[in-house]
Backbone as numpy.savetxt, mean C-alpha at the origin, in Angstrom:
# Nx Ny Nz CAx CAy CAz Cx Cy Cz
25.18 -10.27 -13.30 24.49 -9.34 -14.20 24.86 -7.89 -13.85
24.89 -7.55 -12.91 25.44 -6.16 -12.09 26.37 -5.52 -12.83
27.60 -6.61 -12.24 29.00 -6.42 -12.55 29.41 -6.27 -13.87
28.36 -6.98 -14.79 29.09 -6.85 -16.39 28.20 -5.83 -16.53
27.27 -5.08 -16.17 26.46 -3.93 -16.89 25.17 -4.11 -16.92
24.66 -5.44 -16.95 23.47 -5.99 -17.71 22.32 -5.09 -17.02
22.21 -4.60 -15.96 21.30 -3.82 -15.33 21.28 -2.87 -16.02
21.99 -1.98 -16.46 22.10 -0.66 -17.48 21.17 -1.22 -18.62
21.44 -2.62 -19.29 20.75 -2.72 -20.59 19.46 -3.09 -20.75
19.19 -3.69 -19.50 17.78 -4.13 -19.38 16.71 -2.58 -18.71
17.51 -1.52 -18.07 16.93 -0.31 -17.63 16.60 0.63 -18.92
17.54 0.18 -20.11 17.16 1.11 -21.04 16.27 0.59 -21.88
15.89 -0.77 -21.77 14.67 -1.56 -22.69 13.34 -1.12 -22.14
13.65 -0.64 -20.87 11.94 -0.21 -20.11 11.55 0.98 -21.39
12.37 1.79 -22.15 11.79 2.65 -23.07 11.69 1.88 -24.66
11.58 0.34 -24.75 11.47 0.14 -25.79 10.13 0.29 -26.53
9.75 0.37 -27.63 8.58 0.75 -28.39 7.88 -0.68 -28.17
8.19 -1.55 -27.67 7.54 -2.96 -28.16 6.88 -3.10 -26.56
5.72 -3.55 -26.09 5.09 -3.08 -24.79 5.67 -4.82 -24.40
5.81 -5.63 -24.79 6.33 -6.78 -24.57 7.86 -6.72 -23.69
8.52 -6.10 -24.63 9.85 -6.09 -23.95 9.53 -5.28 -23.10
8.97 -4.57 -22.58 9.00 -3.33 -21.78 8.51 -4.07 -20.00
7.29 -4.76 -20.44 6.95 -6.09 -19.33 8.08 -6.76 -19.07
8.79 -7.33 -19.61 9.77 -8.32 -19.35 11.08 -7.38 -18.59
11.31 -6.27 -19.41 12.24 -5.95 -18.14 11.99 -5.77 -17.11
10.12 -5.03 -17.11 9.79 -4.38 -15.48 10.24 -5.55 -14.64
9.32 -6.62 -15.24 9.62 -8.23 -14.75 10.94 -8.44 -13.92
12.23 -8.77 -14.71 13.35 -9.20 -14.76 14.10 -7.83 -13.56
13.51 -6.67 -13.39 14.06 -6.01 -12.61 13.69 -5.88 -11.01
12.14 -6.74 -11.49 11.41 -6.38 -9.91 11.92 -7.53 -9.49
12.17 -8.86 -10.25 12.70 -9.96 -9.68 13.89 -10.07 -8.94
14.90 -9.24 -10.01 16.51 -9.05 -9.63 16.56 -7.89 -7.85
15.81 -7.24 -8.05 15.65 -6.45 -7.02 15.17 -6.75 -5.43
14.23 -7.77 -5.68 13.21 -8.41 -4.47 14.38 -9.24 -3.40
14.26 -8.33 -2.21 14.73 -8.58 -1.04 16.30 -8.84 -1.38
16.56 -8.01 -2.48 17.80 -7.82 -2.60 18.85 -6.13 -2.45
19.53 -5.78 -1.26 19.42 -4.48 -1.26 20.77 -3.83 -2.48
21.46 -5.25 -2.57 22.61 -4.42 -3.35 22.15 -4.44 -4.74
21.24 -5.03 -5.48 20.84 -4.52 -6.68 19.90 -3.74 -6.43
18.86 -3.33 -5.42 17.80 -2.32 -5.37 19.19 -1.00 -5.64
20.13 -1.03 -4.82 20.77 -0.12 -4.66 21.38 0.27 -6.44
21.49 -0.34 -7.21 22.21 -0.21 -8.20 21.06 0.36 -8.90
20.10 -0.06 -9.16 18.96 -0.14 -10.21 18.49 1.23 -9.76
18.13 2.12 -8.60 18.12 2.87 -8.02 18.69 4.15 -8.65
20.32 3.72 -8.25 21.01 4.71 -9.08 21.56 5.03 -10.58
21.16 3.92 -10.74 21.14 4.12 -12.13 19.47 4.52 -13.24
18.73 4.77 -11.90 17.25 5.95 -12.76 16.13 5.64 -12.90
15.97 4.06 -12.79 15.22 3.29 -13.05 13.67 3.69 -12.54
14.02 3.72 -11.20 12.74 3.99 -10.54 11.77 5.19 -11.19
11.80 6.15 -11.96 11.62 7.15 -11.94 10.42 6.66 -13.64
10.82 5.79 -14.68 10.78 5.45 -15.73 10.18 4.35 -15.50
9.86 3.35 -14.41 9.01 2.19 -13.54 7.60 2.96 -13.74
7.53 3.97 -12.52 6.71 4.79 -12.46 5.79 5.42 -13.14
6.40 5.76 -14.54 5.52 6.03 -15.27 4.70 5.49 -16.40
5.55 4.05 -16.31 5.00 2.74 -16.76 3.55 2.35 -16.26
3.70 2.58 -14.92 2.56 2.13 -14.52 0.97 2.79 -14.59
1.53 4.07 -15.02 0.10 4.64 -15.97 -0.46 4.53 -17.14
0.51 2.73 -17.70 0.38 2.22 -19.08 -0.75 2.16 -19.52
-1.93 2.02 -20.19 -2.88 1.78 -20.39 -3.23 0.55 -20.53
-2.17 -0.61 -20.34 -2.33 -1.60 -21.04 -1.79 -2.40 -19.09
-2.97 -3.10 -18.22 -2.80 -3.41 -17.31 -1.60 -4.11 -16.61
-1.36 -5.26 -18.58 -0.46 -5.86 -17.63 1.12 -5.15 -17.63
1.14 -3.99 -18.21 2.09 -3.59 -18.11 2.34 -2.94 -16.98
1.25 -1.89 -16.55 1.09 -1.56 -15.45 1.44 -2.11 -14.06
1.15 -3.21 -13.96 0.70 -4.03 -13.12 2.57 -4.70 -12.97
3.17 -5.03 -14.07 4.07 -5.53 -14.28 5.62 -4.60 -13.88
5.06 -3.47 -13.97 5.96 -2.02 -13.74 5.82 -1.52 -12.09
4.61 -1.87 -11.94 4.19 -1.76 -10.27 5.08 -2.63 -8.99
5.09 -4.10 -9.65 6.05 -5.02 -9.04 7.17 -4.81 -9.55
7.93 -3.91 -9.77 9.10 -3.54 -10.36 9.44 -2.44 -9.00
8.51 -1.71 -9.10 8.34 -0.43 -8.21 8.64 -0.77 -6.74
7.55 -1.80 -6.39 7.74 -2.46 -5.02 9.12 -2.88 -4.61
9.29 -3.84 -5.14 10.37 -4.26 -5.24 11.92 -3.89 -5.05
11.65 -2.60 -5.48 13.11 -1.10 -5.43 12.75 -0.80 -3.82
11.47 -0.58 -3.52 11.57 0.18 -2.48 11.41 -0.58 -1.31
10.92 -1.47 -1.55 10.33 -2.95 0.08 11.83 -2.56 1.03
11.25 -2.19 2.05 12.67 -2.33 3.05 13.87 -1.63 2.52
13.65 -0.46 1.85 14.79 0.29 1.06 14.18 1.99 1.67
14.69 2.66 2.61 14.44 3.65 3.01 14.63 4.85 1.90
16.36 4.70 1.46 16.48 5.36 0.47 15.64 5.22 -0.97
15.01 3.99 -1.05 14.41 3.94 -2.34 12.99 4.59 -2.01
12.63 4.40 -0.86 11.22 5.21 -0.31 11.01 6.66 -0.39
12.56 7.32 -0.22 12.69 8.65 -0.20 12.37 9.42 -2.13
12.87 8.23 -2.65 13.26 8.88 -3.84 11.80 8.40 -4.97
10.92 7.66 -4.15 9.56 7.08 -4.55 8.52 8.24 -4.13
9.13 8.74 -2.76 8.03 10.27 -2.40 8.30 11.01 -3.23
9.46 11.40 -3.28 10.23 12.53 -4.02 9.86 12.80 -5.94
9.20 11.40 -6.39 8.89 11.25 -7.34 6.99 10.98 -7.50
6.61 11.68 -6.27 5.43 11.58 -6.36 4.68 10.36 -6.45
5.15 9.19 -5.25 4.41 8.01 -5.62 3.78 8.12 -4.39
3.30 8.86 -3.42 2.08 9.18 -2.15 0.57 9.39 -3.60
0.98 9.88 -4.34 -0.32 10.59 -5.48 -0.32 9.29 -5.87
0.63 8.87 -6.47 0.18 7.62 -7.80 -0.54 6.88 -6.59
-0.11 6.06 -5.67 -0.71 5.11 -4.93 -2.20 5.60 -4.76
-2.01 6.92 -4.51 -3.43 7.53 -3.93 -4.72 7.38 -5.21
-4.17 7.70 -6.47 -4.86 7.61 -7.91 -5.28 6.15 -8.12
-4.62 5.06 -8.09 -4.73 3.81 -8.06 -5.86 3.24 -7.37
-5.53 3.75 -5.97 -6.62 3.17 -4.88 -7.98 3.68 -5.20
-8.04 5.33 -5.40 -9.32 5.85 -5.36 -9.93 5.57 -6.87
-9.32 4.49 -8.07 -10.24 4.34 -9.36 -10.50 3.13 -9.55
-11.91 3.40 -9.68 -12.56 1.88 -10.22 -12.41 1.41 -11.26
-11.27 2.53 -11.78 -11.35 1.61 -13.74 -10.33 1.18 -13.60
-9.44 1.32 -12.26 -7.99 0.55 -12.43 -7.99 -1.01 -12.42
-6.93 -1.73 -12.96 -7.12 -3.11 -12.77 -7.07 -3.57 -11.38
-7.99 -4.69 -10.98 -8.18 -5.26 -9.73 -6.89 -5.85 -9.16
-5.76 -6.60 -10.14 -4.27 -6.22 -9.58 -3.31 -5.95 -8.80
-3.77 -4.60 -10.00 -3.15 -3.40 -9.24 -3.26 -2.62 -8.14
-4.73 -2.74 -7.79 -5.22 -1.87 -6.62 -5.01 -3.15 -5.76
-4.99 -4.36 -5.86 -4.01 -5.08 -4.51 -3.12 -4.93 -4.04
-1.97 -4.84 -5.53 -0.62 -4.60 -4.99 -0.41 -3.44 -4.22
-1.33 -1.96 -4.61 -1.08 -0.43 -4.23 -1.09 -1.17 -2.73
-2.58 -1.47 -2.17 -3.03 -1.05 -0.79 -1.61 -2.25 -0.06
-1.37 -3.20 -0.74 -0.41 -4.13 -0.09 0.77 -3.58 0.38
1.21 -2.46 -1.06 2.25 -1.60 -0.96 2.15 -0.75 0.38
1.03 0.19 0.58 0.93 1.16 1.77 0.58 0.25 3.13
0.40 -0.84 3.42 0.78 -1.84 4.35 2.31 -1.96 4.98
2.58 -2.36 3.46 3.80 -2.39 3.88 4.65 -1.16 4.05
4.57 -0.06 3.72 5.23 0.87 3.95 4.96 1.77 5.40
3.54 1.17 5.48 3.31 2.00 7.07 4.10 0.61 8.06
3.97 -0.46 7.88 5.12 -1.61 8.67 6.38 -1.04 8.89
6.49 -0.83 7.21 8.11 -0.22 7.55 8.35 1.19 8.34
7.79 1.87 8.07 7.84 3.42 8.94 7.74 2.22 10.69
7.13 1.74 10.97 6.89 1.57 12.17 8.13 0.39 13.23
8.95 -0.17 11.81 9.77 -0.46 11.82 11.10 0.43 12.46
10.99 1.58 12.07 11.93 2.58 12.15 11.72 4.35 12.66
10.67 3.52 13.91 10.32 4.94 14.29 10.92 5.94 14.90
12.47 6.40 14.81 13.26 7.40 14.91 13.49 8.44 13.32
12.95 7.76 12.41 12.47 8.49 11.40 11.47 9.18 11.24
11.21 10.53 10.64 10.05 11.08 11.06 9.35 10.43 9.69
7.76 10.49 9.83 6.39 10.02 8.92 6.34 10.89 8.12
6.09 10.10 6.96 6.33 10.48 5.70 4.36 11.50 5.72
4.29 12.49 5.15 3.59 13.25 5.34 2.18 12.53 4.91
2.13 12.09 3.96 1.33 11.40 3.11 0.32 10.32 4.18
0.98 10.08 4.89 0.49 8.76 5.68 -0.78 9.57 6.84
-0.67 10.59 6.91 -1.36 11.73 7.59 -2.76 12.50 7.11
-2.34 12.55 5.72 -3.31 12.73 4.50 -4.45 12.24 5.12
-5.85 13.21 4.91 -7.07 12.28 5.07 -7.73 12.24 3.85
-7.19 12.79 2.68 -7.96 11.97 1.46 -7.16 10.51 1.10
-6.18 11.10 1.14 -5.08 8.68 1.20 -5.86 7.82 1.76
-6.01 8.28 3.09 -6.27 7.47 4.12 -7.66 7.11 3.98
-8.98 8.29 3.46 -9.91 7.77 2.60 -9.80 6.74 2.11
-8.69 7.11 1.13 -8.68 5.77 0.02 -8.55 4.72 -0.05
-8.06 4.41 0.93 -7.51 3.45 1.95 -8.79 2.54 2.54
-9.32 3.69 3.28 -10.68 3.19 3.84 -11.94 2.81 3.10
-12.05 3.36 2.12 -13.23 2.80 1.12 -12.59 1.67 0.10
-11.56 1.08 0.28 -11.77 -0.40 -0.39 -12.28 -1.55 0.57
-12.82 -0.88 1.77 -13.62 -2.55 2.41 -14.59 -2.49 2.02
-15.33 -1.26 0.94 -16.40 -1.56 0.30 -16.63 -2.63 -0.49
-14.93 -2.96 -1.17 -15.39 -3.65 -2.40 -16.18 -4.89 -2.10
-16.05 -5.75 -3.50 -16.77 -6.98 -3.85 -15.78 -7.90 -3.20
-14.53 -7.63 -3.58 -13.11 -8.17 -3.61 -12.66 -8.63 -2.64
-12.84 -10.00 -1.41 -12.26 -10.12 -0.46 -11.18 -9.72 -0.55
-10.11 -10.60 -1.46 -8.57 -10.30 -1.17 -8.49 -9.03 -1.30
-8.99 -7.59 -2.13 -8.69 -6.10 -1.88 -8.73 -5.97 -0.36
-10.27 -6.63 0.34 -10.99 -5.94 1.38 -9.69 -6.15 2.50
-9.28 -7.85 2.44 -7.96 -8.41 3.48 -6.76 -7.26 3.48
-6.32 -7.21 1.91 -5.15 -6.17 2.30 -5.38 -4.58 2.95
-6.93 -3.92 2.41 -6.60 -2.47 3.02 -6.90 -3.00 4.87
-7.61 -3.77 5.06 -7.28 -4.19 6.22 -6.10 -4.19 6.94
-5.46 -4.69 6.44 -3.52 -4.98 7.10 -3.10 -3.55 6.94
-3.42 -2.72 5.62 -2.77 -1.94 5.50 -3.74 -0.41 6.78
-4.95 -0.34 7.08 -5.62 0.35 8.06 -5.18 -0.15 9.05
-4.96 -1.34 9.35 -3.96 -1.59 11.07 -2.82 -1.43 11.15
-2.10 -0.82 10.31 -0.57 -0.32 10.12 -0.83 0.99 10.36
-1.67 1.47 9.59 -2.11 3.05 9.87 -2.02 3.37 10.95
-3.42 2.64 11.36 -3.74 2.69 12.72 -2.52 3.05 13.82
-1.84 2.43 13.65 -0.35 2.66 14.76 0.61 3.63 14.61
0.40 4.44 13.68 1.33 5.20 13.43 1.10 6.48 14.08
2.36 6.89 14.57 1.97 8.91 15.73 1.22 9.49 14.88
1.42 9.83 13.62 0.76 10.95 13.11 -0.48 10.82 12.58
-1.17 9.68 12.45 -2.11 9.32 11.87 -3.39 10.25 13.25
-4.18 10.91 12.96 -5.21 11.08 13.87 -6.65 10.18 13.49
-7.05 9.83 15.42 -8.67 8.57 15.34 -9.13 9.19 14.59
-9.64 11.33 14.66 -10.76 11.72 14.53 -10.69 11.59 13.25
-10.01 11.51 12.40 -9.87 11.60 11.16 -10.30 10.42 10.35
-9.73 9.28 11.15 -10.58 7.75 10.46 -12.25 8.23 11.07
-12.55 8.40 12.11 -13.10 8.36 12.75 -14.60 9.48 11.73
-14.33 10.38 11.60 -15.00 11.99 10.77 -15.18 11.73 9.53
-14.02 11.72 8.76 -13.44 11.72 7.55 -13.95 10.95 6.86
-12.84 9.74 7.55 -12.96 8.18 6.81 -14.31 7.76 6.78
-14.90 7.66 7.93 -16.28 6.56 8.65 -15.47 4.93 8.83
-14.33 5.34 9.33 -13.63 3.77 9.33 -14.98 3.01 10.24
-15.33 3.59 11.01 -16.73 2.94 12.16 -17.77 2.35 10.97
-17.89 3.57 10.19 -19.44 3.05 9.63 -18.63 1.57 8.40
-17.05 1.84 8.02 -16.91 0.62 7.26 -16.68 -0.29 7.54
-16.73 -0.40 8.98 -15.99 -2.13 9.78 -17.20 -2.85 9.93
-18.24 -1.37 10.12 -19.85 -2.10 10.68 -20.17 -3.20 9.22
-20.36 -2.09 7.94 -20.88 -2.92 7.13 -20.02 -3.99 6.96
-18.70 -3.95 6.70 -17.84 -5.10 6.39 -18.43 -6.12 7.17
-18.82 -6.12 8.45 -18.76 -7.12 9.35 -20.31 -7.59 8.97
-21.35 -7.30 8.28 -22.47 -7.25 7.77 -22.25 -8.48 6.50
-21.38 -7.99 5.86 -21.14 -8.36 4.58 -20.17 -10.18 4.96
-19.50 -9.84 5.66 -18.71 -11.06 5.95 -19.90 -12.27 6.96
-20.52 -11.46 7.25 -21.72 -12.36 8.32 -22.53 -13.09 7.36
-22.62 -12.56 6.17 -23.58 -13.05 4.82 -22.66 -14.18 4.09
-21.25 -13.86 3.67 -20.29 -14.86 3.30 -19.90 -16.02 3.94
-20.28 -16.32 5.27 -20.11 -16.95 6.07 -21.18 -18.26 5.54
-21.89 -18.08 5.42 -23.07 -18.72 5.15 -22.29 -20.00 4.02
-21.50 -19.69 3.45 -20.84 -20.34 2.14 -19.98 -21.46 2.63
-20.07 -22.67 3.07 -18.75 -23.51 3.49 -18.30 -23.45 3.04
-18.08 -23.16 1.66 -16.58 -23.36 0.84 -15.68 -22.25 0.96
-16.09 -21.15 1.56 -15.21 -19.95 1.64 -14.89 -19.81 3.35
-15.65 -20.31 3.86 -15.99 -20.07 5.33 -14.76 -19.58 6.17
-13.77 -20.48 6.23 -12.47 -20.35 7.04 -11.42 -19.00 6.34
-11.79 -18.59 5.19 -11.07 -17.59 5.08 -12.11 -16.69 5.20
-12.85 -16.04 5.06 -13.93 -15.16 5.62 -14.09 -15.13 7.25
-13.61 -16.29 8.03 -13.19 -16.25 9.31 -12.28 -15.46 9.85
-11.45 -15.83 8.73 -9.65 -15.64 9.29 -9.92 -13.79 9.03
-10.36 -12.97 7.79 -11.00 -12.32 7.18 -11.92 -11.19 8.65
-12.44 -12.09 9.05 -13.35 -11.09 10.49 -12.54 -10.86 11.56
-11.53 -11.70 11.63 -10.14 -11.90 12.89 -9.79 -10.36 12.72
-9.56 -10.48 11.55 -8.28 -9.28 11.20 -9.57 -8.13 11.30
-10.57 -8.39 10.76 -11.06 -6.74 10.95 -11.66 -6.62 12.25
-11.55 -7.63 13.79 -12.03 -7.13 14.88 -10.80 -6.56 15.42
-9.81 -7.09 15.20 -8.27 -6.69 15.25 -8.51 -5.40 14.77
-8.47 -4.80 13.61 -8.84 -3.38 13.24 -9.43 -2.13 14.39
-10.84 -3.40 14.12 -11.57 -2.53 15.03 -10.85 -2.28 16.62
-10.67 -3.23 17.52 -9.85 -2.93 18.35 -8.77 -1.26 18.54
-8.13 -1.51 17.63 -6.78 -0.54 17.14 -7.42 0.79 17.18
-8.61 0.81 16.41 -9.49 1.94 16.20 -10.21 2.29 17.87
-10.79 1.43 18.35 -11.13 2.42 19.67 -10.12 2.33 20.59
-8.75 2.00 20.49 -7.87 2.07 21.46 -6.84 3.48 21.19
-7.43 3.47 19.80 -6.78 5.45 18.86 -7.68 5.98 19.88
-9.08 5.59 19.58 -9.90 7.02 19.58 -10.08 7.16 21.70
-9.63 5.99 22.41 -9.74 5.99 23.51 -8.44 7.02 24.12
-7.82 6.98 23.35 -6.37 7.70 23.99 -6.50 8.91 23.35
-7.57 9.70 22.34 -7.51 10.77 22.27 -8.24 10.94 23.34
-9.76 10.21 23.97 -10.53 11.14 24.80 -9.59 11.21 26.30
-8.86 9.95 26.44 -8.34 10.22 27.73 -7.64 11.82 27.55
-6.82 11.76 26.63 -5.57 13.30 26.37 -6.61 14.11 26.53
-7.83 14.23 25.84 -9.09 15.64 26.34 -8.88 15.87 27.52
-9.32 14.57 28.11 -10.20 14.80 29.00 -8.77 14.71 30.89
-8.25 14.60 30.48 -7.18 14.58 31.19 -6.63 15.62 31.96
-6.75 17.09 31.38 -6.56 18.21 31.60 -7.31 19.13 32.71
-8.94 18.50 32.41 -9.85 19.00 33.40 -9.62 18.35 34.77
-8.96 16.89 34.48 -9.37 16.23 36.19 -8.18 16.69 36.87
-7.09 17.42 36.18 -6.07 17.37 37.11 -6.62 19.39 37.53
């Protein structure tokens, strides 16, 4: 498909008037693309990403939603496609996504799945410097108030994606810590999952579910333990 062009023709259907075809290419491109770097690389340069993007402020979810896994897909494990995803303002879109309740439930999986994986990857490649965004304490908000939801599977991914955080240099505790209330959201989470528990039929994933957020929690006072040691470090010597 590459080689004869077909990527060019299916990149210029993303502007077709018909919201059908427009799904099917996001489709057919996030597919062609996924864990593939020499078509991310093509699809890339030939613009795509930029016209993905603004798909995904479709009004119409599943297009959205459909343009989003298009998006991922360019950039998963693609540094250069990450550069040119900041560069196009996708730190905001992700950030817009996460912080609205009228967005589709989806979509705000795939976002927080997305910034999981992108703080993995930064951590993957830490001779690169952190993308600024990841530093942000309204993101990182945003980030942090989906263990409010209703939504286990939301609550699981900003989970993965707050213990990715968590590890990263630039990220500061005080900031989950002030900001966020990552403390006051692990408490209730762990409130809320103590009540779900009660359910045998859900039980073992609401288990697996508390693993990961004592794991969290962990990460979080082992941040905020290595800021007080750095305080407090100065006086004893």
């Amino acid at each position: 498909m590459c080689k004869l062009g077909g990527l060019g023709v299916i990149i210029r259907e993303l502007n077709h008037p018909d919201s059908d075809v427009r799904k099917l290419s996001a489709w057919i491109l996030g597919k062609a693309s996924q864990n593939n770097p020499y078509v991310q690389k093509q699809v890339l340069e030939l613009g795509a990403l930029a016209t993905l993007m603004k798909l995904v402020n479709s009004s119409s979810a599943d297009e959205a939603t459909k343009a989003f896994y298009a998006v991922s897909a360019l950039i998963r494990n693609n540094v250069a496609g990450q550069q040119l995803f900041f560069a196009e303002a996708g730190d905001k879109m992700l950030q817009d996504i996460l912080s609205s309740l009228s967005v589709d439930a989806r979509l705000r999986r795939k976002a927080v799945f997305l910034v999981g994986d992108l703080a993995e990857c930064q951590l993957e490649n830490m001779d690169k410097a952190e993308m600024p965004f990841f530093s942000n304490q309204f993101f990182l908000k945003s980030v942090v108030d989906l263990t409010a939801s209703s939504d286990l599977d939301l609550q699981e991914k900003a989970l993965v994606a707050i213990k990715n955080l968590l590890q990263l240099r630039t990220t500061e505790a005080m900031v989950f810590k002030e900001f966020c209330r990552l403390d006051d959201a692990l408490e209730r989470m762990k409130k809320q999952l103590e009540d779900l528990m009660l359910d045998e039929d859900h039980r073992e994933y609401v288990t697996d579910v508390e693993s990961l957020r004592k794991e969290v929690e962990l990460s979080f006072q082992a941040k905020l333990g290595n800021v007080r040691y750095q305080s407090e470090t100065p006086l004893d010597l």
